[in-house]
C-alpha positions as CSV (number, residue, x, y, z in Angstrom):
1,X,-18.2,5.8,28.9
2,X,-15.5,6.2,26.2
3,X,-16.6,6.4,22.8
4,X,-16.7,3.1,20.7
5,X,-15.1,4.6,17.3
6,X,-11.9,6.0,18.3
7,X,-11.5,2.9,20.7
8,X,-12.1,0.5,17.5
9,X,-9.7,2.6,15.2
10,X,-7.0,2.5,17.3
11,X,-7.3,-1.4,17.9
12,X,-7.3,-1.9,14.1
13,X,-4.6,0.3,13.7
14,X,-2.1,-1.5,16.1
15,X,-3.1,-4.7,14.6
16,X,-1.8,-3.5,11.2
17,X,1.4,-3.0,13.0
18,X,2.4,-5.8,14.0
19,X,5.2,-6.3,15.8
20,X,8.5,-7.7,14.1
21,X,7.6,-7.2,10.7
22,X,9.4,-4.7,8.7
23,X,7.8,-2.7,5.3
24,X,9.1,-4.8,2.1
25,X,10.7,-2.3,-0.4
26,X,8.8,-2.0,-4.0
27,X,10.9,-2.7,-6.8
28,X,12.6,0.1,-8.5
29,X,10.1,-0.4,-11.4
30,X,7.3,-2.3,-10.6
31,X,5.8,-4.9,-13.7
32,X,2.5,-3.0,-15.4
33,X,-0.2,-4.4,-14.9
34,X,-0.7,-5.6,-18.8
35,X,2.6,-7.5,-19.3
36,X,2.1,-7.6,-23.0
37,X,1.8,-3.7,-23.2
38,X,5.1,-1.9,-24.9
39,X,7.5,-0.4,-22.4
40,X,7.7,3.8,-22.7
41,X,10.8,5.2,-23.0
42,X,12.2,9.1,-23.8
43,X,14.8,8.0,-26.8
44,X,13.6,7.1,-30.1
45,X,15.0,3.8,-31.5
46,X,17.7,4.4,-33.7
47,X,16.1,2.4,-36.7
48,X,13.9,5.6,-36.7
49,X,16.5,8.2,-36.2
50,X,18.0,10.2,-39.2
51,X,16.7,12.9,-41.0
52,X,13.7,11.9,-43.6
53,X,12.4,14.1,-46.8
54,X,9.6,12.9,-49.2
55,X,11.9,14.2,-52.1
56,X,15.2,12.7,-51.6
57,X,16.9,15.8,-54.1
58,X,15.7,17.9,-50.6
59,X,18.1,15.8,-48.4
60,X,20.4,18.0,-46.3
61,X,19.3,21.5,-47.6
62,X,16.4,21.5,-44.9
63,X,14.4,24.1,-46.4
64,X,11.4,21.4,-47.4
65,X,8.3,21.7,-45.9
66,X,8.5,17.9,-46.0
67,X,11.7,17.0,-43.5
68,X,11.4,15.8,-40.8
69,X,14.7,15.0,-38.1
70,X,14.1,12.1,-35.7
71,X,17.1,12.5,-33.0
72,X,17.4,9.9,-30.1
73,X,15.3,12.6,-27.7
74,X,14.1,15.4,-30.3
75,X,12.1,15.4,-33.0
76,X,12.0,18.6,-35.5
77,X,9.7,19.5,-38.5
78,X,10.0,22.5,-41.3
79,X,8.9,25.6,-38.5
80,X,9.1,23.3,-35.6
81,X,11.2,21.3,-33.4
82,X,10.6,19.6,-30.5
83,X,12.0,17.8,-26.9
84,X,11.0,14.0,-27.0
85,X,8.6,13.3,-23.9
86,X,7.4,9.7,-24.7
87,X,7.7,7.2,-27.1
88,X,6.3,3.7,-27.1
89,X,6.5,1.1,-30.1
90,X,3.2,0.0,-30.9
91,X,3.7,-3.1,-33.5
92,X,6.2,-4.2,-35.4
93,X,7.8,-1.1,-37.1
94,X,5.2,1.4,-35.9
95,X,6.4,4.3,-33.3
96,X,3.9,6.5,-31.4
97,X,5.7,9.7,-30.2
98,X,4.7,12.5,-27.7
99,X,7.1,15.4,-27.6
100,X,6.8,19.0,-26.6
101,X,7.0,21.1,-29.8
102,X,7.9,25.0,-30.4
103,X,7.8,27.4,-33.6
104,X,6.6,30.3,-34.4
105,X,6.7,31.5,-31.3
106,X,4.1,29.2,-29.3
107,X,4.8,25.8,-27.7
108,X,2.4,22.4,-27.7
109,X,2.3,19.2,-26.8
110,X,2.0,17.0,-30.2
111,X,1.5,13.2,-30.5
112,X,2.7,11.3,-34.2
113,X,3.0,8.0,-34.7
114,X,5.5,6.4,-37.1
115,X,5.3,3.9,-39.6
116,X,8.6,2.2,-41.0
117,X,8.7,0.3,-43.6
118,X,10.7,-3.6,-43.3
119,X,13.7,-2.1,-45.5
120,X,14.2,1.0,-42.6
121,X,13.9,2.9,-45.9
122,X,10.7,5.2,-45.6
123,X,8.4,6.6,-42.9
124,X,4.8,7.4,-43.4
125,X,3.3,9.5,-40.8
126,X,-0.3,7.3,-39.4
127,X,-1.0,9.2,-36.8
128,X,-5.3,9.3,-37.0
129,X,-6.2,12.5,-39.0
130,X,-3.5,13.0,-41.0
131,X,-2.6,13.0,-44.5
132,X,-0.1,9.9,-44.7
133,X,3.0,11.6,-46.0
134,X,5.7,9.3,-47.0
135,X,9.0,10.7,-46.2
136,X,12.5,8.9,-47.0
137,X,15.2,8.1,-44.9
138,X,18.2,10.9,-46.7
139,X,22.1,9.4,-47.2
């Protein structure tokens, strides 16, 4: 007598296979599955690109522990600069970024988010934990 379970498994496997049919291609990118959630992209929007000081006399000399340079896929602090990996608009004028950060001689992972102000002309830093700085956007 043949055993019932490989008998049954192959049964159910040819019947998955029917004859005739062919596989249906996914879609390049398939919807998420919360259609209201932001889309995640590698660039920064431009509205948040530029280079942004809390003293505006510091524009351009970028020795101030406060800049900060937002490019469309970098991101760079006083000691550190990064290589945008993620950023995803959470809200109107608020930008969470995720980039992967070097100075001093060690590398991270570091997560910010962004908070611009209606006239495009200041940027507090909201991410949870930090101080709040206010930087503005330099000529």
């Amino acid at each position: 007598m043949r055993p019932l379970l490989p008998t049954l498994a192959l049964v159910l496997l040819l019947a998955a296979c029917s004859p005739g049919e062919e596989a249906q291609p996914r879609p390049a990118s398939a919807p998420s599955a919360d259609p209201g959630a932001p889309a995640i992209s590698i660039t920064a929007p431009p509205a948040f690109q530029g280079e942004w000081n809390a003293d505006l006399a510091a524009c351009g000399g970028g020795g101030d522990e406060s800049r900060l340079t937002i490019g469309a896929d970098t991101i760079g602090f006083y000691e550190s600069q990064g290589q945008i990996s993620a950023t995803r608009l959470q809200g109107e004028g608020r930008l969470a970024v995720e980039a992967m950060m070097s100075g001093e001689g060690e590398t991270w992972v570091d997560s910010r988010v962004f908070q611009i102000s209606e006239d495009g002309q200041t940027l507090t830093d909201v991410t949870e934990g930090s101080t709040g700085m206010v930087r503005r956007r330099c000529p």
